[in-house]
N, CA and C of each residue as an Amber inpcrd file, in Angstrom:
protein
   624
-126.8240000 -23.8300000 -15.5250000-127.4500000 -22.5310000 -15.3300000
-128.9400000 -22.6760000 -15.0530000-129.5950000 -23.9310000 -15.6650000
-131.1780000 -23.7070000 -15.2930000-131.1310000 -24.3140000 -13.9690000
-130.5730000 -25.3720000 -13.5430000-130.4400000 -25.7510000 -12.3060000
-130.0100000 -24.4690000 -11.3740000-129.5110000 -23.4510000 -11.3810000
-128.6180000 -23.2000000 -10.1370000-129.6220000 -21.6130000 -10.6770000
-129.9800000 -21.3800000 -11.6470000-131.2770000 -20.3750000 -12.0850000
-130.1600000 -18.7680000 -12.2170000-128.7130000 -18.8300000 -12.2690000
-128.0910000 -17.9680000 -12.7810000-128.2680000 -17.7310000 -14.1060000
-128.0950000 -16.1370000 -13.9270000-128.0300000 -15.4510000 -15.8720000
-126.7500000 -15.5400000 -16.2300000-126.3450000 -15.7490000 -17.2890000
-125.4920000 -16.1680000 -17.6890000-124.3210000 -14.6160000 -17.4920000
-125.3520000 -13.7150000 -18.2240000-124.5220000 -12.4510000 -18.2420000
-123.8900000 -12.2280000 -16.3290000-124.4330000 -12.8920000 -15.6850000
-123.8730000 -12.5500000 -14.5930000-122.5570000 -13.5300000 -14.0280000
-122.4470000 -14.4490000 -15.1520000-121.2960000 -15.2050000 -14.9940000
-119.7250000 -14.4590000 -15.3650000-118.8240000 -14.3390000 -14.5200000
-117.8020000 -13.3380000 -14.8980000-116.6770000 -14.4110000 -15.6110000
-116.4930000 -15.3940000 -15.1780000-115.4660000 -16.3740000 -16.0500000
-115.9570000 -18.0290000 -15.9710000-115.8780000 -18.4870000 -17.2980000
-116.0160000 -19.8320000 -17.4260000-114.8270000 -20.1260000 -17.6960000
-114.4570000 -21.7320000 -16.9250000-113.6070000 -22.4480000 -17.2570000
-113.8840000 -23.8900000 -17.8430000-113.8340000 -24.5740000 -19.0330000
-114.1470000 -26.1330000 -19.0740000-113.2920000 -26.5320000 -19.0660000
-113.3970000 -28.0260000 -18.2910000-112.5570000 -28.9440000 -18.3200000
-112.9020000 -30.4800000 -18.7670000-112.5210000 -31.3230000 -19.0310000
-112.8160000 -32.6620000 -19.2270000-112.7010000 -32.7480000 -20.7520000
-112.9960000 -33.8680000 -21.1650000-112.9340000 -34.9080000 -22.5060000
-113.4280000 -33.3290000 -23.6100000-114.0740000 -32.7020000 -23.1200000
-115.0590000 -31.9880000 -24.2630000-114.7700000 -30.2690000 -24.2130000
-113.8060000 -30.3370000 -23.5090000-113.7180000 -28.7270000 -22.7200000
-113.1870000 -28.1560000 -24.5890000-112.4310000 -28.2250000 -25.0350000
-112.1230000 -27.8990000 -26.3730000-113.1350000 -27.4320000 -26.9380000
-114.1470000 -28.0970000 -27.0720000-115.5200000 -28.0780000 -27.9340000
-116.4270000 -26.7390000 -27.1070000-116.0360000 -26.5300000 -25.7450000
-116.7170000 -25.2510000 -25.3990000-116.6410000 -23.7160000 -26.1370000
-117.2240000 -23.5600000 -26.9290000-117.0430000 -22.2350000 -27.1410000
-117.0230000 -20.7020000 -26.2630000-118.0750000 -21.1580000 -24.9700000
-118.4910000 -20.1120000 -24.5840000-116.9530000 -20.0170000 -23.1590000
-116.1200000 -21.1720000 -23.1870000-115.4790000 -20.9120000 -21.9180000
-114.3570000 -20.0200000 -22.1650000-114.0270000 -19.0080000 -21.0950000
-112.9560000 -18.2260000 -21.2290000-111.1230000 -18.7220000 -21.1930000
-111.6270000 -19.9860000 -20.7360000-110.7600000 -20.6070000 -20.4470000
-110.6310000 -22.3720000 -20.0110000-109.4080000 -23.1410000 -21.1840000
-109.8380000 -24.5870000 -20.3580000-108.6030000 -25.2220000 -19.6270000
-108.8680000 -25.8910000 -19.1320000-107.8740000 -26.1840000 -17.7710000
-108.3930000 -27.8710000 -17.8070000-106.8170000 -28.2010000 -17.9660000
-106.8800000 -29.8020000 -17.3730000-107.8950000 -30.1130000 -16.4910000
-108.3600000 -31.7280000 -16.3820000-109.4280000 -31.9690000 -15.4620000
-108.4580000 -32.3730000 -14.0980000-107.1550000 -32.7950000 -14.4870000
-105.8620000 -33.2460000 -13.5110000-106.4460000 -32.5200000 -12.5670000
-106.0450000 -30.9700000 -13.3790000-105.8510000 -29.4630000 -11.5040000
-106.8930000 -29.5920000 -11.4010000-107.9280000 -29.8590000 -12.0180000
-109.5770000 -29.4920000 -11.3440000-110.1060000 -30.5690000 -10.1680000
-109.9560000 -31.8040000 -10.6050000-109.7510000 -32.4090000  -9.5430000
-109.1360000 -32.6330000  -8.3180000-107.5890000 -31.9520000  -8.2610000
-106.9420000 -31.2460000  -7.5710000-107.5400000 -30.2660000  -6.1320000
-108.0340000 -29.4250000  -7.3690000-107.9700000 -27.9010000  -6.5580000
-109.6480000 -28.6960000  -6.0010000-110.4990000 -28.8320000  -6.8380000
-111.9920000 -29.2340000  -6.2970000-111.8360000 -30.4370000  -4.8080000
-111.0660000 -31.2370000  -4.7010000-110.8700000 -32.1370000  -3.7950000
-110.0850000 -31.1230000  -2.3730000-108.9870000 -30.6420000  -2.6890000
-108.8730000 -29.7700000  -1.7450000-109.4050000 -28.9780000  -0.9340000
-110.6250000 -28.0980000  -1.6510000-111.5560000 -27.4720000  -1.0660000
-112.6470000 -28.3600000  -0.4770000-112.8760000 -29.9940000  -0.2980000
-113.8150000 -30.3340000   0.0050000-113.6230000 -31.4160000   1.1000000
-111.7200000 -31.8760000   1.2520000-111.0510000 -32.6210000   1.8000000
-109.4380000 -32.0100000   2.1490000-109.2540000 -30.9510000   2.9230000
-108.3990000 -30.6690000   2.6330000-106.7730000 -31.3720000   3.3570000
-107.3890000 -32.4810000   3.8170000-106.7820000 -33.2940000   4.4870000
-105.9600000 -34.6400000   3.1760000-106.5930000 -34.6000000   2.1620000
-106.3620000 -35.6510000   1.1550000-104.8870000 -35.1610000   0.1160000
-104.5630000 -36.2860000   0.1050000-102.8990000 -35.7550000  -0.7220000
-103.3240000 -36.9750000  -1.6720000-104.0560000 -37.8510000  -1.9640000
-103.6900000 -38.6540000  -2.8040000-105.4730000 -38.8410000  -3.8560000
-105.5340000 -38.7530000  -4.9300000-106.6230000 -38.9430000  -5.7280000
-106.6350000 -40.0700000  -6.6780000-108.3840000 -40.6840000  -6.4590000
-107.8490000 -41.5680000  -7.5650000-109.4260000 -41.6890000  -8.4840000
-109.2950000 -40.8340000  -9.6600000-110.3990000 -40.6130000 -10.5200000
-110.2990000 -41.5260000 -11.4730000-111.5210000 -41.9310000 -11.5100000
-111.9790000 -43.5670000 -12.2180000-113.2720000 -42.6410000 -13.2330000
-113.0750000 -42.3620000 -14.4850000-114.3540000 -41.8930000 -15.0100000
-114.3570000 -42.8290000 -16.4450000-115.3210000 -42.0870000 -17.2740000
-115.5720000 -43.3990000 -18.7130000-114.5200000 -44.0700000 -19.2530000
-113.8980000 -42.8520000 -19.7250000-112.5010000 -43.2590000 -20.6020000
-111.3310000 -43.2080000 -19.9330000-111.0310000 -43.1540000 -18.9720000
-109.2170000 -43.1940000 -18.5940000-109.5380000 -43.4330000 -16.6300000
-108.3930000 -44.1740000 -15.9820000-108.5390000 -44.0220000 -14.4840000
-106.6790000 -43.0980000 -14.4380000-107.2870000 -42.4060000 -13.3330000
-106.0490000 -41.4500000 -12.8490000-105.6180000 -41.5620000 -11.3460000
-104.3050000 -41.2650000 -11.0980000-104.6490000 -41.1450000  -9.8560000
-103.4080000 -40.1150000  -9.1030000-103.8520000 -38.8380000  -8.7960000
-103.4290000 -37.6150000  -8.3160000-102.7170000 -37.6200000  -7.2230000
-101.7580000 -37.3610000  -6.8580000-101.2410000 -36.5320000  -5.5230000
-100.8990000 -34.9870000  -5.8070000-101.3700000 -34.5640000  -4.3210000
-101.6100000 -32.8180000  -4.6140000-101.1200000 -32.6010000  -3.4630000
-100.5910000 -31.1890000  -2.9160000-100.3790000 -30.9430000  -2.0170000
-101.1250000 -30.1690000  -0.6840000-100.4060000 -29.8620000   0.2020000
-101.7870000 -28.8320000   0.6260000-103.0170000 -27.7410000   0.2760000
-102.0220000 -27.1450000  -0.8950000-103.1550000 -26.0660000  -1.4080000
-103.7660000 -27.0040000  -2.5960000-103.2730000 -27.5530000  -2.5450000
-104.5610000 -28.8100000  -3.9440000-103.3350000 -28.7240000  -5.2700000
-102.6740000 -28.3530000  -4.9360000-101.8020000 -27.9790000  -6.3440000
-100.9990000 -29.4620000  -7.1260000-101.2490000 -29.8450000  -8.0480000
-100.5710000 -31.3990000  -8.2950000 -99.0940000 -31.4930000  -8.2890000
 -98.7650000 -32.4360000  -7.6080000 -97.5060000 -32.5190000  -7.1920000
 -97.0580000 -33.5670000  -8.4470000 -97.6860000 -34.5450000  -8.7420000
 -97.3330000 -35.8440000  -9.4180000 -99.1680000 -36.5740000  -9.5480000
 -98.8660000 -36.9870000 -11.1010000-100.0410000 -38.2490000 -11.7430000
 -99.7770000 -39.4450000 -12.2550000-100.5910000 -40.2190000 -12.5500000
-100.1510000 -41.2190000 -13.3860000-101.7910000 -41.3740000 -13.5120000
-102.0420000 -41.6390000 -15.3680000-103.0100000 -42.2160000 -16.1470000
-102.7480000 -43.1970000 -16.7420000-104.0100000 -43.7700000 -16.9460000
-104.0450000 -45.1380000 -18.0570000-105.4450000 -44.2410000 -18.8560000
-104.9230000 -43.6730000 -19.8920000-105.4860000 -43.1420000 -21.3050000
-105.6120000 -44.3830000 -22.6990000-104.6800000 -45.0990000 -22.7510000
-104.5540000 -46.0030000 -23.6820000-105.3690000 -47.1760000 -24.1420000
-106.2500000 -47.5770000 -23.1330000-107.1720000 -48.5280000 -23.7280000
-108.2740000 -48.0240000 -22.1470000-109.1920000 -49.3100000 -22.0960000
-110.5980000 -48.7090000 -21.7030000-109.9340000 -49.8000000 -19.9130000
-109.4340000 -50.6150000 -19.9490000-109.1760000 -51.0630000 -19.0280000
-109.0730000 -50.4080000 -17.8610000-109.7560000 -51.1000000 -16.6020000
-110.0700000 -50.2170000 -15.5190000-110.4300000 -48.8060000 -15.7280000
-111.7800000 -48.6100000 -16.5320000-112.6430000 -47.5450000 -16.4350000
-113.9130000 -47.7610000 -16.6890000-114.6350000 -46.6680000 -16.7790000
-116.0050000 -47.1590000 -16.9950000-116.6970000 -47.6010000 -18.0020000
-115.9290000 -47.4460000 -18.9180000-116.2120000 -48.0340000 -19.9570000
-116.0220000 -49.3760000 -19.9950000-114.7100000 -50.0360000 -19.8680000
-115.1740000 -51.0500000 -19.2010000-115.9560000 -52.0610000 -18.9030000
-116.5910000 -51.3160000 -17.5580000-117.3710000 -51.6560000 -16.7160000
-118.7180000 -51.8770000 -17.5220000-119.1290000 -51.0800000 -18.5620000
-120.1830000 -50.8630000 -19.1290000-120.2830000 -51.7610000 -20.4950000
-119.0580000 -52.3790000 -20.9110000-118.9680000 -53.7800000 -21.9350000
-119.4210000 -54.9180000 -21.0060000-118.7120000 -54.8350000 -19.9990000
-118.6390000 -56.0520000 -19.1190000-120.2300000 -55.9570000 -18.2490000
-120.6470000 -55.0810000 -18.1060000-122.4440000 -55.1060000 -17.7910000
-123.1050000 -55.4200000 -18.8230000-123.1490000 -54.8070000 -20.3520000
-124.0080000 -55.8300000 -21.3740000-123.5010000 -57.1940000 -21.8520000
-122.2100000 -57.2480000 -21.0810000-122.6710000 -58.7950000 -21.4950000
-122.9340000 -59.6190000 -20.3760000-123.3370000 -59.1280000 -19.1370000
-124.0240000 -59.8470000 -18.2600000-125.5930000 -59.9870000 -18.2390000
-125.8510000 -58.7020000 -19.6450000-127.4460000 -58.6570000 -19.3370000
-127.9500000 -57.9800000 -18.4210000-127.0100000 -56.3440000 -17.8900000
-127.2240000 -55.5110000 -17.3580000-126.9280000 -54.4020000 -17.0490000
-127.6060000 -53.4660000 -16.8610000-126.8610000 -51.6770000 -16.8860000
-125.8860000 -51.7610000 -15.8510000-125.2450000 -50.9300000 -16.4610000
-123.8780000 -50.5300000 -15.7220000-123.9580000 -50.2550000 -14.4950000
-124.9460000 -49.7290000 -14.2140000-125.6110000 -49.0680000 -12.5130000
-126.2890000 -50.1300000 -11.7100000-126.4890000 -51.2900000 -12.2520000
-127.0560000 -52.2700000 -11.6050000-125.8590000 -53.6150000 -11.1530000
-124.8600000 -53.3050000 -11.5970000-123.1850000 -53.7340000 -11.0300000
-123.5000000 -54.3450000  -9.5660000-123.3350000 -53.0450000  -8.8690000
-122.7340000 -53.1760000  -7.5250000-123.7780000 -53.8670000  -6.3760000
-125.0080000 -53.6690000  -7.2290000-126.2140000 -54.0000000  -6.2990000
-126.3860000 -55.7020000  -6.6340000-125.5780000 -56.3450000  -7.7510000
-125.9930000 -57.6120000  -8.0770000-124.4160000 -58.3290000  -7.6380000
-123.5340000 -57.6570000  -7.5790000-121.9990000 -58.3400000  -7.1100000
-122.3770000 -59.7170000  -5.2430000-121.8450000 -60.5270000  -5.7370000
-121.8030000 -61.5190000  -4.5060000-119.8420000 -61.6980000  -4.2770000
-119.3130000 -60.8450000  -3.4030000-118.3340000 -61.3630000  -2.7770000
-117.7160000 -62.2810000  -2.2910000-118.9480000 -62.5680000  -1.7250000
-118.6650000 -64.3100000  -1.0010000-118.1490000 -65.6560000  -2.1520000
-118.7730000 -64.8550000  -3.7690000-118.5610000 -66.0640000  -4.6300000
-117.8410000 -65.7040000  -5.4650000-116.8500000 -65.0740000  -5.3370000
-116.0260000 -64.3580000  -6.4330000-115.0170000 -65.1650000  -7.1170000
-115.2010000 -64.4290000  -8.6700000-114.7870000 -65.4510000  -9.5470000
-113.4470000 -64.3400000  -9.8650000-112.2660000 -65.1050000 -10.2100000
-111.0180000 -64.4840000 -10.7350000-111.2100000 -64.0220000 -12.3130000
-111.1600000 -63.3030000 -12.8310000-111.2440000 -62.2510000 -13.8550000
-110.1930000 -62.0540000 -14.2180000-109.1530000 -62.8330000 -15.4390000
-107.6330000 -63.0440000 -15.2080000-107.7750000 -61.9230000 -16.7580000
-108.2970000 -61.4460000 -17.6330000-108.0640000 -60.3260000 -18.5760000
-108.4680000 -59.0870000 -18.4530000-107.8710000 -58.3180000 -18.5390000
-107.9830000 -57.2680000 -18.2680000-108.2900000 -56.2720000 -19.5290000
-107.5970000 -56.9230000 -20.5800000-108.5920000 -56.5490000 -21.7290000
-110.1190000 -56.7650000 -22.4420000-110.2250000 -55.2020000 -22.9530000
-111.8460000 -55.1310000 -23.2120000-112.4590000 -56.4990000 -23.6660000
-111.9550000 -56.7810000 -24.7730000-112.5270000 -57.8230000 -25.8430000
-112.1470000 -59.2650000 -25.0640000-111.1350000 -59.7800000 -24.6670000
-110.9070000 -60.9740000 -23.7120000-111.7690000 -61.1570000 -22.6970000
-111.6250000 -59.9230000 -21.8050000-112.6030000 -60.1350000 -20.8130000
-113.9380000 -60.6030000 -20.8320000-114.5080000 -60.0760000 -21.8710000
-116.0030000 -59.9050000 -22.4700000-116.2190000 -61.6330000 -22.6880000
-115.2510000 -62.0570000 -23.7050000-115.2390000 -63.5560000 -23.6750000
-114.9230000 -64.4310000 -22.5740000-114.6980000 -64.1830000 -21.5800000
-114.0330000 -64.7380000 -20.5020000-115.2060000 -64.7960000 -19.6070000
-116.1980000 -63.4760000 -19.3140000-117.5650000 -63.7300000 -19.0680000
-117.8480000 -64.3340000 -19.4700000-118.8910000 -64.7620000 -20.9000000
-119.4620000 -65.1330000 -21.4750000-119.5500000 -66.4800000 -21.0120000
-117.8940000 -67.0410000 -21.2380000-117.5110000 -68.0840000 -21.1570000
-118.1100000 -69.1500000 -19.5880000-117.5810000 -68.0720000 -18.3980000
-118.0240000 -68.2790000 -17.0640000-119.6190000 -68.3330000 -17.1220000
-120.0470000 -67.6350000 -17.8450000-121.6890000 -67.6220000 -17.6960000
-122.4520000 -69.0140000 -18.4610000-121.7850000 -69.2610000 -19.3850000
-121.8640000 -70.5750000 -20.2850000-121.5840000 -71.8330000 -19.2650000
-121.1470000 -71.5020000 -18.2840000-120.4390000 -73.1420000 -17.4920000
-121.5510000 -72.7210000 -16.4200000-122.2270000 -72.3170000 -16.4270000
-123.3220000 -72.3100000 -15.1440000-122.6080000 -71.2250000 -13.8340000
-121.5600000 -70.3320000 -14.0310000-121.5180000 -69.3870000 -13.1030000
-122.6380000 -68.4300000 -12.8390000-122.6010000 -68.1920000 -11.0570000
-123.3910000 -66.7100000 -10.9880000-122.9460000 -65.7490000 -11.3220000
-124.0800000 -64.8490000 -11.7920000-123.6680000 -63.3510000 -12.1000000
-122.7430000 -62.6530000 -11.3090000-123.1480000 -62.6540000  -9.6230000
-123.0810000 -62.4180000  -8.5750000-121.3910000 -62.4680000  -8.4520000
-120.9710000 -63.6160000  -8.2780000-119.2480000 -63.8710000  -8.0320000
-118.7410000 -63.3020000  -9.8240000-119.2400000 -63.2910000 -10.9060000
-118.5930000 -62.6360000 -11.9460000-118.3010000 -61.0070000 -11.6200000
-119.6230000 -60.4100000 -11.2610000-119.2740000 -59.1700000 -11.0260000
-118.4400000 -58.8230000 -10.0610000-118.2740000 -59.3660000  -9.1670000
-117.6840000 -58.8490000  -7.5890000-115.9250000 -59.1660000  -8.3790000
-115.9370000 -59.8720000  -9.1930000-114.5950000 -60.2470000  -9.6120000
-113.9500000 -59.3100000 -10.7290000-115.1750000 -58.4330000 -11.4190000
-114.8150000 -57.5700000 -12.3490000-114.4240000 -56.1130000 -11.4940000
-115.0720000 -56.3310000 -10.2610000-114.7080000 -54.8440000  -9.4970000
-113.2950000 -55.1590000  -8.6560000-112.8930000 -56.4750000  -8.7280000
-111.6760000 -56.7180000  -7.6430000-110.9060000 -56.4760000  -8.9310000
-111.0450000 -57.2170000 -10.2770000-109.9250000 -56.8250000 -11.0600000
-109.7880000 -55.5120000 -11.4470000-110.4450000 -54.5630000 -11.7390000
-110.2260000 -53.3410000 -11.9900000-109.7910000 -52.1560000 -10.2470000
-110.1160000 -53.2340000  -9.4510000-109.4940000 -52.1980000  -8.2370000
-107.9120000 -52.6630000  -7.8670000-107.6780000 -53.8860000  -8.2080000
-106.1970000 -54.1830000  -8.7420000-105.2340000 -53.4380000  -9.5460000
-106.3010000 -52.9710000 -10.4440000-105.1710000 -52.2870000 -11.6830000
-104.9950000 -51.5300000 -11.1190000-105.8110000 -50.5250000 -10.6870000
-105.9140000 -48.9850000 -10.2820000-104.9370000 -48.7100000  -9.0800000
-105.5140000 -49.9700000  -8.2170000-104.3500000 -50.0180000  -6.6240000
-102.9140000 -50.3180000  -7.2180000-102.6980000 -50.5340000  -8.2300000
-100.8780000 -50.9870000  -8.3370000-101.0070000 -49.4790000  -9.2790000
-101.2460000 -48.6880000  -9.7530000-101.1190000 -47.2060000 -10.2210000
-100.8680000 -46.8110000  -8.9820000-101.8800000 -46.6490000  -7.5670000
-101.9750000 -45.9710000  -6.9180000-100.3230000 -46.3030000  -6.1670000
 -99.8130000 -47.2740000  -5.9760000 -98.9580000 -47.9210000  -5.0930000
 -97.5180000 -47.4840000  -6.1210000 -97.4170000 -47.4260000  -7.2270000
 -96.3210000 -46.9950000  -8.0050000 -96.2400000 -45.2270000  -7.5200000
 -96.9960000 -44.6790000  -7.4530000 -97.2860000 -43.3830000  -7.0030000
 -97.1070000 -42.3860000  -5.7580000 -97.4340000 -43.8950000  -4.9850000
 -97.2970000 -44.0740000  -3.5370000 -98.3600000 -43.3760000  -2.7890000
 -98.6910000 -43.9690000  -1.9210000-100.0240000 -43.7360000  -1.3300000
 -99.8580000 -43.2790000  -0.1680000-100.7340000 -41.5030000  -0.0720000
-100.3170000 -40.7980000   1.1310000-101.3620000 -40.1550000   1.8540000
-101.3670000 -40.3750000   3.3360000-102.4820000 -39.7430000   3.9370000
-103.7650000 -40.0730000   3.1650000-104.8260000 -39.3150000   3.7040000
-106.1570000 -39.9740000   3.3200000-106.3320000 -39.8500000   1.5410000
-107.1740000 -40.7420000   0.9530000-107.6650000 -41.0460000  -0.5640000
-109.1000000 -40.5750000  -0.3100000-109.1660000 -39.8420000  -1.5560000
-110.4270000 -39.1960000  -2.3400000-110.3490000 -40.2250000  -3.3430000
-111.5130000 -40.6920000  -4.3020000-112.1770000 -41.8960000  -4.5320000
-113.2150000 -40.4550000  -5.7820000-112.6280000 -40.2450000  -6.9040000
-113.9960000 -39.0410000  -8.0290000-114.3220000 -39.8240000  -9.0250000
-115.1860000 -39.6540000  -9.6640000-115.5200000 -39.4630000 -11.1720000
-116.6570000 -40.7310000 -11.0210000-117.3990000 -40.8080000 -12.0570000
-118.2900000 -41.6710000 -11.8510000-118.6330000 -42.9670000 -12.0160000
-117.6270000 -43.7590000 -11.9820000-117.1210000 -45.3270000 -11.2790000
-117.3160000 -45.1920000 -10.1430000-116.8340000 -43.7040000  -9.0720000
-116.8190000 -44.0620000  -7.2570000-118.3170000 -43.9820000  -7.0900000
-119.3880000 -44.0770000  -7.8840000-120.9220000 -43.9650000  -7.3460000
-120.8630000 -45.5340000  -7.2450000-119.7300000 -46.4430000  -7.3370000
-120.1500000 -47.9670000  -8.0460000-119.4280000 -48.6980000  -6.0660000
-119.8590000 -48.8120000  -5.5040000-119.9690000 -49.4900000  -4.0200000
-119.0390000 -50.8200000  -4.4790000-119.1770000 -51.4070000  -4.8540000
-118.4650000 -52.4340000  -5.4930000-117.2000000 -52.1380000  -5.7460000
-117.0280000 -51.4310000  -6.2660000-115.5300000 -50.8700000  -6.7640000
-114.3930000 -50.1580000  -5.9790000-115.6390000 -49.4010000  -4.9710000
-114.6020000 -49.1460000  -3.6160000-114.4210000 -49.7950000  -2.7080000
-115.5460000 -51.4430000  -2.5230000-114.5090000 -51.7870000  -1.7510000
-113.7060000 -52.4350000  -2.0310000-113.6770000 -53.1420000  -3.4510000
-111.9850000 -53.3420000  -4.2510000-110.8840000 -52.4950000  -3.8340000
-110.7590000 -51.4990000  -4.2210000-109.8820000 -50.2540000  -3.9930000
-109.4970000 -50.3000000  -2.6170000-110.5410000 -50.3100000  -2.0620000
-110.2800000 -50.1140000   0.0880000-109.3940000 -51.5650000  -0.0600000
-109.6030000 -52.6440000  -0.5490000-109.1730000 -54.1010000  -0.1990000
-108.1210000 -54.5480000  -0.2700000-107.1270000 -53.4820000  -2.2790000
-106.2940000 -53.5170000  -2.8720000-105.1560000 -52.6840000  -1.6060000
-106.0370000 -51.4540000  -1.5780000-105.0040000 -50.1710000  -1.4230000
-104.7410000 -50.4910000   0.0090000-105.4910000 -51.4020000   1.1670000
-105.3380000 -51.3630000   2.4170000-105.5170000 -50.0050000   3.0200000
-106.5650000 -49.1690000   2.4020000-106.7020000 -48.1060000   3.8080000
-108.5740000 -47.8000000   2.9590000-109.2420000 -46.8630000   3.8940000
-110.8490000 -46.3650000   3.2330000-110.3100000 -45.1570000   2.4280000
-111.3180000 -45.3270000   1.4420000-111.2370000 -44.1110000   0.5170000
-112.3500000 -42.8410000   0.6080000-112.4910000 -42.0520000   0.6280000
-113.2330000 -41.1900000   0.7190000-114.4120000 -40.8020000  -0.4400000
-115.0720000 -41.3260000  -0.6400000-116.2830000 -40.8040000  -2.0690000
-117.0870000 -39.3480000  -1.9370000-116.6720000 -38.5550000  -2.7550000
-117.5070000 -37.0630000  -2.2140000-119.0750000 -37.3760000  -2.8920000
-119.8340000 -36.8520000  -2.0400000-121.5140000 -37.0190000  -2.5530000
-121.5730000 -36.3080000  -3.9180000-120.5190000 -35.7180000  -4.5090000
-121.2350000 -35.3730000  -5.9750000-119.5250000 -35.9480000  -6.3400000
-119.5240000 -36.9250000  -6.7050000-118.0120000 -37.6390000  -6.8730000
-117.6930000 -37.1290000  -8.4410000-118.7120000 -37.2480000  -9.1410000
-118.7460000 -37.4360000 -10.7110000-118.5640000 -35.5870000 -11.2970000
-118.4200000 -34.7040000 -10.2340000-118.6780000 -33.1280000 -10.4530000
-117.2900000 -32.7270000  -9.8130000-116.5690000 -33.4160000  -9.0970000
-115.3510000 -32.6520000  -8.6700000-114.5510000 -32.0420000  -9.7370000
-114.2150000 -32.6520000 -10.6890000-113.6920000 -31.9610000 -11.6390000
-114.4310000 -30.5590000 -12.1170000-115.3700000 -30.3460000 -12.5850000
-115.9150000 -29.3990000 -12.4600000-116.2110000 -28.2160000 -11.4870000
-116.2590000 -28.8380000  -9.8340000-115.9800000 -27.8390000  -8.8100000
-114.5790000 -27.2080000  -9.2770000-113.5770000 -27.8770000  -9.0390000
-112.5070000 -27.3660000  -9.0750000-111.9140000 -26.6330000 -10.1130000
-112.8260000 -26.5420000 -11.4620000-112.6880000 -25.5180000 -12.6900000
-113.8720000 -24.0370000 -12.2310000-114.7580000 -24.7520000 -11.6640000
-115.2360000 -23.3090000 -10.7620000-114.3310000 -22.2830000 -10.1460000
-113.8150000 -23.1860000  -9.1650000-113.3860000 -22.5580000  -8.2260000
-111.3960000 -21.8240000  -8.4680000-111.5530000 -22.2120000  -9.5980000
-109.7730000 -21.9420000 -10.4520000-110.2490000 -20.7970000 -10.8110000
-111.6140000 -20.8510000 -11.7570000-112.4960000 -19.3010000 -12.3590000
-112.3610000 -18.2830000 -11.0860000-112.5770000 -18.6480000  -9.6550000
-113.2270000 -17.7180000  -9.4810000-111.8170000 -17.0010000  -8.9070000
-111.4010000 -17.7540000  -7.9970000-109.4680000 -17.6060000  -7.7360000
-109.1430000 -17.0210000  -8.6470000-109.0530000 -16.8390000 -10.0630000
-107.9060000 -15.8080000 -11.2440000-108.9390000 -14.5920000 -10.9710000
């Protein structure tokens, strides 16, 4: 609201969605982040049938139909593997923010990343960094293994017409082009990737 400089009283329906939408008091209503991502990708791609939201805690990955409506999902909720969280163990123990990933990844020297669990993995760095590996081929290998996991979700699911690429892992360049590499086709990243869910609880508000 201070960003966009609306009065609140002039707001006619809130909807929250995500990890915290429960905890909203003021929303009239909360709605899965699933449809929000859904319906928000539709209105911004309406060409895309297949989603694949990578955010802190869980990666998802959507097919919707023409009007954005979810046809079929599949999540990994159960541990932190292939998400950003993750990503963000496996950056302090390289000795770097999570956002500084994609800009330090070397492709050319990529190292195989055979755990996929939090706590293994972490040692499995360590370990590579202890034998005189670069940072460079560690990281590029942490974004191929987590675009592995995600691409065999996406491929159990089946992969249709163009991919939308949300949540805020797709700001990570590194990670999509894992995903593009895994999945064999380009993915689409919307310029506010990390807000689609939220468009699309807008735009559910304003639709009822």
């Amino acid at each position: 609201l201070d960003i966009s400089r609306i009065d609140l009283r002039d707001v006619k329906q809130i909807y929250a969605t995500g990890y915290g939408r429960v905890a909203f008091e003021q929303a009239n209503k909360t709605i899965t982040e699933i449809k929000c991502h859904g319906r928000g990708i539709a209105e911004l791609y309406p060409e895309v049938r297949t989603i694949i939201d990578i955010g802190g805690q869980d990666s998802k990955v959507i097919r919707i139909g023409e009007d954005g409506r979810v046809v079929d999902f599949a999540m990994n909720d159960k541990c932190a593997a292939g998400t950003g969280r993750f990503l963000q163990v496996m950056a302090t123990a390289l000795g770097l923010d999570v956002s500084e990933l994609s800009q330090n990844e070397d492709p050319a020297r990529m190292l195989a990343i055979n755990s996929m669990c939090t706590v293994f993995a972490e040692s499995e760095i360590i370990g590579l960094l202890a034998r005189g590996n670069a940072k460079g081929g560690i990281i590029a290998g942490l974004h191929q293994s987590v675009g592995k996991r995600v691409a065999a979700m996406a491929r159990r699911m089946g992969v249709n017409k163009e991919v939308a690429f949300t949540g805020g892992v797709a700001l990570n360049p590194g990670v999509k082009r894992a995903l593009e590499e895994e999945i064999g086709c380009n993915v689409i990243v919307p310029e506010t990737c990390q807000y689609t869910g939220a468009l699309g609880a807008a735009l559910l508000a304003r639709d009822s």
